[in-house]
N, C-alpha and C positions, 0 to 999 in steps of 0.2 A: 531292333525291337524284338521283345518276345512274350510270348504267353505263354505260361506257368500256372497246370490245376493246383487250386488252394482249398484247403478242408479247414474248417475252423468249426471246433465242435462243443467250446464254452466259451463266458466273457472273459476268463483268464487268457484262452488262445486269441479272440479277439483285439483285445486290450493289447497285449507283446506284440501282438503281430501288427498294431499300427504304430505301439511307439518302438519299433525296430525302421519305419521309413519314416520317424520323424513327426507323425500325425502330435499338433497340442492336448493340453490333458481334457481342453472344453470340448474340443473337437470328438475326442475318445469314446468320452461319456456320451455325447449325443449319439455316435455313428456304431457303438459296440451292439447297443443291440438292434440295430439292423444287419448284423454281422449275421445274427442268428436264427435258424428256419426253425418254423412251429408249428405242429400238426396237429388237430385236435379230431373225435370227432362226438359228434353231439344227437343223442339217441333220443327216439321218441318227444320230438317236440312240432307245434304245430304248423302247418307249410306256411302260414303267416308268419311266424316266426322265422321259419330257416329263410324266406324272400329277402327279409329288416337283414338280418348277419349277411346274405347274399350284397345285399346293396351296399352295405358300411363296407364291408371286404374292401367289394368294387371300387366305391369312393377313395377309399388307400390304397389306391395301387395293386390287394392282391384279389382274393376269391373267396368264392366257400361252393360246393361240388353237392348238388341237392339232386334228390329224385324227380324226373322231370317231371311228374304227377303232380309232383307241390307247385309247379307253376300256373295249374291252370283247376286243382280240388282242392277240397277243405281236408287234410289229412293228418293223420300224426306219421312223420318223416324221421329221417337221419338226413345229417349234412356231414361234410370234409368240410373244417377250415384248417384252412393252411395260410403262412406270409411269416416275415420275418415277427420274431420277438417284439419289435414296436408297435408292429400295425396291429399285433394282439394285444398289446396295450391301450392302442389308441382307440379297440373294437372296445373292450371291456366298458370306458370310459364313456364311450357314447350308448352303449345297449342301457347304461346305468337310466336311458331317461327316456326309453321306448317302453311300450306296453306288453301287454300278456306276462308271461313268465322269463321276459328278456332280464330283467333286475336280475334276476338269480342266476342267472345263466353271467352274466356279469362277475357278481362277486363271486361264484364258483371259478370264473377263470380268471381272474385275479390271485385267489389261493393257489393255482395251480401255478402258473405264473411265475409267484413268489415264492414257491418251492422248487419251482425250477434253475432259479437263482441265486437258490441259497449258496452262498461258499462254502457252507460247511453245518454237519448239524451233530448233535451231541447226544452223547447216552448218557445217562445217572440213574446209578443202582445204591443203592443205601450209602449215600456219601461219597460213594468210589465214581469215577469221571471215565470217559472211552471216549477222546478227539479221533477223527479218522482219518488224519493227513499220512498217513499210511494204513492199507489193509491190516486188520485184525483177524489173527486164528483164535477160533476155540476150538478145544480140543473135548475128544470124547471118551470117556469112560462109561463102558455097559457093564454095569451090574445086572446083569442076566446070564441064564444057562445057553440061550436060544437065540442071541445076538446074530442076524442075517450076513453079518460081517465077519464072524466067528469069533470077534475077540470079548465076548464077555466073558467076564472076572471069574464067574458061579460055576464055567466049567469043574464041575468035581471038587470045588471045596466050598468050605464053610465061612461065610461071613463073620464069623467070631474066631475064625483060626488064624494063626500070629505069621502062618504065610499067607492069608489073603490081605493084612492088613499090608504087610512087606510090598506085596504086590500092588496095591493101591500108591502109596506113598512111592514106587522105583516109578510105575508109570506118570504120574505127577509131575513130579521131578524132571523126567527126563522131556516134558510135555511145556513145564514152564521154560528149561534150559533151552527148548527147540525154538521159545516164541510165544507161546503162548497164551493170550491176556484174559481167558476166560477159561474154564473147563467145566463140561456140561455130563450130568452125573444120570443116570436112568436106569428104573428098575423095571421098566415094563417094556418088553420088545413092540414096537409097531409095524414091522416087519409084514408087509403084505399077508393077508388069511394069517395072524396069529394072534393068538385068545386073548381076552384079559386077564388080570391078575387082581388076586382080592388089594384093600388099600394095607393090609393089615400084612401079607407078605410083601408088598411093592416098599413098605415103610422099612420094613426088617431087613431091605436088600440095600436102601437107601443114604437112611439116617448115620449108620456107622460111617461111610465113606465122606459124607457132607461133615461130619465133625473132624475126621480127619485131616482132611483139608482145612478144614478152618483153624486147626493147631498147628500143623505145620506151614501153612503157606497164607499165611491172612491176608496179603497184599492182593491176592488172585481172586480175582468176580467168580463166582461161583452159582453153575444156574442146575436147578433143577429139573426135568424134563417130564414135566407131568401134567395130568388134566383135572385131577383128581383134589377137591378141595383139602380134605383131611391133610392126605401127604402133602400138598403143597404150606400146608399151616406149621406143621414140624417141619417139615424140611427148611423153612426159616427160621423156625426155634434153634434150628442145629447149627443157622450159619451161611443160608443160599441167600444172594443176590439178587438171581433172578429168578421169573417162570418163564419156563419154556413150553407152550401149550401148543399142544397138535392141535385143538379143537378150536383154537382164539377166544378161550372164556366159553365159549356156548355150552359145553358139559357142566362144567362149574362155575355161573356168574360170579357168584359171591369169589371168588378168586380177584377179584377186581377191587374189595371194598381191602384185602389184603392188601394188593400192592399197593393204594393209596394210603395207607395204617402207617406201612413201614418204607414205603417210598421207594420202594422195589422198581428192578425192570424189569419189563413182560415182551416175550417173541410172541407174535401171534401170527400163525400158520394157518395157510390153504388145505385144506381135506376137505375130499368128494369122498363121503360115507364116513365108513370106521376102517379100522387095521385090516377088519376079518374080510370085509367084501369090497374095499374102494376099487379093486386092481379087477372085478368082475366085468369086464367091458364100459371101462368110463368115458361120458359122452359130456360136450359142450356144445349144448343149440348153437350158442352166439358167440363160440371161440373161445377157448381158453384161457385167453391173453386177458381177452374182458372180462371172461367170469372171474377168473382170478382177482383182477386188480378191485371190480366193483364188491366182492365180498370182502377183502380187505380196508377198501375205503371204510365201509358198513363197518366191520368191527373196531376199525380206527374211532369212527366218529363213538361207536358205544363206550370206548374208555374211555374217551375226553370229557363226556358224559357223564361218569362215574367220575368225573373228577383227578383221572389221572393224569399227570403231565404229558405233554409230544415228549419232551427227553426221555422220559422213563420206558417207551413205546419204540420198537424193532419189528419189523415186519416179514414174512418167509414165506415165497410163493409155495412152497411145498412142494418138492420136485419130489416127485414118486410116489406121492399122497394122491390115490385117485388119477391118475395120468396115464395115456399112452406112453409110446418111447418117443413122439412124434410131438406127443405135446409139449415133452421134457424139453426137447429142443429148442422150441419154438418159445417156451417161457424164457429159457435162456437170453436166446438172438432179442429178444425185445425186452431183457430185463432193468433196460433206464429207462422206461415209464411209467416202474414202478417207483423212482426219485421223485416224483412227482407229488408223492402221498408226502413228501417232508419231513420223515422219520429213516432211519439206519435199515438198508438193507441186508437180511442175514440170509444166508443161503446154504442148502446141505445138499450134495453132490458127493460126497467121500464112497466112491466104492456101489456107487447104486447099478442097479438092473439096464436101467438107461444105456448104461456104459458097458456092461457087461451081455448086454443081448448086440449089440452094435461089433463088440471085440471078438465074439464066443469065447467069453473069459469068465472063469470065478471068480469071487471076490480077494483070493490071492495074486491074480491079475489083471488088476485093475488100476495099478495105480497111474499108469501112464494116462491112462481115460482120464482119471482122476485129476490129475495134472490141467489136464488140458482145459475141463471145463472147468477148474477152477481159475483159470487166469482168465480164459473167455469171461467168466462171472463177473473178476474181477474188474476187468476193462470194461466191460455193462453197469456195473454198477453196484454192485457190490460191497457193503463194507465190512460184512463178518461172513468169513468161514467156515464152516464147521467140518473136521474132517479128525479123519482117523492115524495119518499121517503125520505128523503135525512138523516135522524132521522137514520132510521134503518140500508140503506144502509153502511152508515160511521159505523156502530158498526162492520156488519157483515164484513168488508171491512178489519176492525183492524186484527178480525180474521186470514182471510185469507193472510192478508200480513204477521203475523206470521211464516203460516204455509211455504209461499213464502222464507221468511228472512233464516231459519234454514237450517244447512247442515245436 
């Protein structure tokens, strides 16, 4: 006889893993998601409340972890629940017919649940499809002088001159050749403390390279990197895909009645402040982890709102947007509970401060950093890239989804 630690950390591992000793397929279905642990935790609700989910727990075999105050005053609390996959099923199903604000609290974990569950979820950008049974790079081109990374295009020449055009179309190229399945275009640095830029220059640095692309390489998603209504209006007339908003709509709502027009995708990104101050000493009361996922829930829900689709919705905690180096991390380490929102998670790590205060390296030295938290990402949960690399990343990316794929 012997005993052997076993980690099972989806229904796919689940599932292999009992019909490898023979378990039947009815058996499967019933026992896979007891396979699965689930932790939730449940903010300002009443200690009547958290006692009902304490007790249901109990009755199933697991718990829920309440402040002992809610046991014996009238308060608003936080609880822990925790148990496998089922018995958070089987809570959902019975809060559905308790009182107070238990209903909601129900069909909120329900959603979360069945996000949890998803096998798989989809992007759609104006017709064009992104399944994610393997990681996705997009790749980046700065059209800027003042790119933090140092490779924007504007260094010293002229967006109307026949070697910046040359230049656009060789990095391209060599961007799709590497892997590629999007490439994300930007005329305005957000580069911690740097300015903005009128819409009127950001267009002029923009629109030329988005048509380019659109002539030469039409199969390729093609996203935009702006917050800015105007540019984001032309930068579709010339041929973009996507938006890619630092602000998630909040600078430009009407950017929202766009992508439902033309049926576009939209990133919607974490920022604490603007470019100029986010990096001024950024603070999170109730943890970053939370703040982050609960403003993106919030912005999730305002596009679905406006009528856009979950496909067409990608979501990016904004790592270096308003962040310690400390917090960079820690979004990382916990970045599969951001799966939970049900949309594609995109992630930008290429070369950042994060990496480079940790290394004492410049941004010419970074790419092993770089490396690294991109496969972490990947293994959390991640299903776009964004990096500047695009060569290396895709090798290391292969890797890692290996090691992802295997039971």
């Amino acid at each position: 006889m012997r005993i052997v630690p076993f980690i099972i950390k989806s229904a796919r591992e689940a599932k292999a893993a009992m019909q490898d000793i023979g378990v039947d397929s009815q058996g499967i279905k019933i026992m896979s998601p007891k396979a699965l642990h689930c932790c939730f935790k449940l903010e300002d609700i009443s200690s009547f409340s958290a006692n009902i989910i304490k007790q249901e727990l109990l009755s199933l075999g697991s718990d829920a972890a309440i402040d002992r105050r809610a046991l014996i005053k009238r308060i608003k609390t936080t609880a822990i629940l925790f148990g496998s996959l089922y018995q958070m099923k089987r809570l959902a199903v019975k809060l559905k017919y308790q009182p107070f604000e238990l209903k909601e609290v129900a069909y909120k974990l329900e959603e979360l649940l069945g996000n949890i569950q998803k096998k798989r979820v989809l992007f759609k950008a104006r017709g064009k499809v992104l399944n994610f049974n393997r990681p996705v790079v997009c790749g980046i081109i700065n059209v800027t002088p003042d790119s933090f990374s140092g490779d924007g295009l504007l260094k010293g020449q002229s967006v109307d001159s026949y070697k910046f055009k040359e230049a656009v179309v060789k990095k391209a190229e060599n961007m799709i050749k590497g892997g590629a399945k999007i490439i994300d275009v930007g005329g305005e640095s957000s580069r911690p403390y740097s300015k903005r830029i009128s819409e009127k220059e950001e267009l002029r640095r923009v629109l030329p390279v988005i048509k380019i692309l659109k002539k030469r390489f039409p199969r390729i998603l093609i996203s935009v990197d702006t917050y800015k209504y105007r540019v984001a209006k032309e930068a579709v007339g010339a041929g973009a895909d996507i938006v890619n908003d630092i602000t998630a709509l909040r600078h430009s709502p009407s950017i929202a009645s766009l992508i439902k027009r033309h049926k576009l995708g939209c990133v919607l990104m974490h920022m604490k402040g603007v470019p100029k101050t986010m990096q001024l000493n950024p603070h999170y009361k109730r943890g970053v982890v939370e703040e982050v996922f609960d403003f993106l829930n919030k912005r999730l829900e305002f596009c679905l709102k406006k009528g856009i689709s979950r496909e067409q919705i990608m979501i990016d905690p904004g790592i270096g947007f308003g962040k310690t180096v400390e917090d960079n991390y820690r979004l990382l380490n916990k970045l599969d509970i951001f799966r939970s929102l049900g949309v594609p998670v995109f992630l930008g790590v290429s070369r950042k401060s994060f990496i480079g205060k940790v290394l004492k390296a410049d941004t010419n030295r970074r790419l092993y950093g770089t490396i690294s938290a991109l496969s972490v990402g990947y293994l959390k949960g991640a299903d776009v890239l964004r990096v500047h690399d695009v060569v290396e990343a895709y090798e290391a990316l292969k890797i890692a989804y290996l090691i992802k794929k295997v039971n």
